[in-house]
VOBA-124913 format. One record per residue (C-alpha): residue number from 1; residue in one letter; chain; x, z, y. Coordinates in steps of 0.5 Angstrom, whole numbers, plus 500, padded with zeros to 3 digits. Layout:
# VOBA-124913
> pos:code:unit:c1:c3:c2
> NUM:a:A:X:Z:Y
...
END
This chain:
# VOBA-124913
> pos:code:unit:c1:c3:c2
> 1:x:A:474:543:587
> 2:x:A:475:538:581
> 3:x:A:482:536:579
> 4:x:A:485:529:581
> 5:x:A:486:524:576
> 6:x:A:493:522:572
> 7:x:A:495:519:567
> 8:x:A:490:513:564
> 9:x:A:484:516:566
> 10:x:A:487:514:573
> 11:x:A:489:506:571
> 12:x:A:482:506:569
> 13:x:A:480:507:575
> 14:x:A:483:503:578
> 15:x:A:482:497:573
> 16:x:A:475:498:575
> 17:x:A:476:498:582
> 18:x:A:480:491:582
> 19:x:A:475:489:577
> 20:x:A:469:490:582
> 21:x:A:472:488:587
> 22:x:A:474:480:584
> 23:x:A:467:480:581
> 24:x:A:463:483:585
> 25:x:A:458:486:580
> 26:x:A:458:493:578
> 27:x:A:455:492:571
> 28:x:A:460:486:570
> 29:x:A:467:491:572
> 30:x:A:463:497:568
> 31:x:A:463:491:561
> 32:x:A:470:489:562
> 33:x:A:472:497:563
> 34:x:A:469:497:556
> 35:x:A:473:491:553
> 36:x:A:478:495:556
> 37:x:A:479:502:553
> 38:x:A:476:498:546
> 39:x:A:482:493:547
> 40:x:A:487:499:547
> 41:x:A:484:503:542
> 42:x:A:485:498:537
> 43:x:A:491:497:539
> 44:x:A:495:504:540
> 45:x:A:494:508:535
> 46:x:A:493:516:536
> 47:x:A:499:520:534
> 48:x:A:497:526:530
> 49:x:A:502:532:529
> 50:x:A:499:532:522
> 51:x:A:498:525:521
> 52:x:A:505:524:519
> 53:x:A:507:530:514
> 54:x:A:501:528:510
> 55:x:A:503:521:509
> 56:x:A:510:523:508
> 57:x:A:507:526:502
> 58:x:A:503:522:499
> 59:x:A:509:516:500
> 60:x:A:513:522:495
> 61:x:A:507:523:491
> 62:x:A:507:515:489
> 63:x:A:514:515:488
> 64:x:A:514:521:483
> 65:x:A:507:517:479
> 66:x:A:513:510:479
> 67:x:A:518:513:477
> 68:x:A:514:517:471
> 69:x:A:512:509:470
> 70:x:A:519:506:470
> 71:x:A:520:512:464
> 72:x:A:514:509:461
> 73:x:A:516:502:461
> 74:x:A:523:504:459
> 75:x:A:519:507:452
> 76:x:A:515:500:452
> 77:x:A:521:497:451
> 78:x:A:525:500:446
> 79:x:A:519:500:442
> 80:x:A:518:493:443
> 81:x:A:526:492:441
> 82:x:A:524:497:435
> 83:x:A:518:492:433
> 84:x:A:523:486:434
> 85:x:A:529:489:430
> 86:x:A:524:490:424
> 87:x:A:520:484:425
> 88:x:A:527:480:424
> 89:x:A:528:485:418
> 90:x:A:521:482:415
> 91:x:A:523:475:417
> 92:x:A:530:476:412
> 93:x:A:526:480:407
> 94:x:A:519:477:406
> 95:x:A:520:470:409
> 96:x:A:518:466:415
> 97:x:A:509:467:413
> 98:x:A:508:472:410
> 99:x:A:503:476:412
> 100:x:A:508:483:415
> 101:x:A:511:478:419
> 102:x:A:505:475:422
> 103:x:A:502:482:423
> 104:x:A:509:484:427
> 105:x:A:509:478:431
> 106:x:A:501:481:433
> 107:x:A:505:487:434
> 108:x:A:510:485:439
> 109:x:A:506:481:442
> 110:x:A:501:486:444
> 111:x:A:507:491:446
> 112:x:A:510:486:451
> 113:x:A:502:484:454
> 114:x:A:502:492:455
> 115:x:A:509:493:458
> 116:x:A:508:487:463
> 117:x:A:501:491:464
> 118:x:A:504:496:467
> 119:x:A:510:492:470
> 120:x:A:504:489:475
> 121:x:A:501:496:475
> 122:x:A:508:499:478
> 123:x:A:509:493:483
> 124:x:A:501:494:486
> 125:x:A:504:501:487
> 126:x:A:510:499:490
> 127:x:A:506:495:495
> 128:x:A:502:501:496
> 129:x:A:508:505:499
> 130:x:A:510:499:503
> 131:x:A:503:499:507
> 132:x:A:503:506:508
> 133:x:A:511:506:510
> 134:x:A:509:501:515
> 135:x:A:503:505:517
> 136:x:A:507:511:518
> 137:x:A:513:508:522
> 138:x:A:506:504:527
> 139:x:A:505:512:528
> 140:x:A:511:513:530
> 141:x:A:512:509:536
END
């Protein structure tokens, strides 16, 4: 003897029957039941006992790559105050033009294009963990 159905599979039947019945047609119910079951599959996310766990650790992993990456940004700008420190030390020593003061500027303005790289770096990862937050807390519904 074959077990009733429960659960969704019976909303499905009954679906189907209700669509039968207004259309009169069991090729038209059997199309929209599968619209249907589509619909909600696009829908309701499967909720996976390790699903969670695993982004959960992907979500600390990226974290502890942003913090490795502040320490790396707080190193770009103290070089960064070393080189204009040294570069106002050239300007009172050598004068405005001279070639050491150009080539400081050249130098400070590479290290901020640098430090600004890796602040647009660290805010892509930023945005990475907010969509995989965002992912773990649609899973917990």
């Amino acid at each position: 003897m074959t077990p009733l159905p429960s659960g969704n599979s019976k909303i499905l039947g009954l679906h189907f029957l209700y669509i039968y019945q207004s259309k009169g047609s069991f090729m038209k119910a059997f199309v929209y039941l599968i619209a249907i079951i589509f619909a909600a599959g696009s829908v309701v996310s499967v909720y996976s006992e390790d699903t969670i766990p695993a982004l959960n650790q992907q979500i600390e992993q990226k974290r502890e790559e942003m913090h490795q990456d502040t320490n790396q940004i707080h190193e770009k700008t103290k070089e960064m105050v070393k080189a204009r420190h040294q570069l106002n030390q050239d300007r009172k020593e050598f004068g405005k033009d001279s070639d050491q003061v150009q080539a400081g500027r050249e130098n400070l303005k590479k290290l901020k294009e640098e430090r600004k790289q890796m602040k647009m770096e660290r805010k892509g990862d930023h945005r990475e963990i907010r969509k995989m937050r965002q992912e773990r807390r649609g899973m917990r519904k």
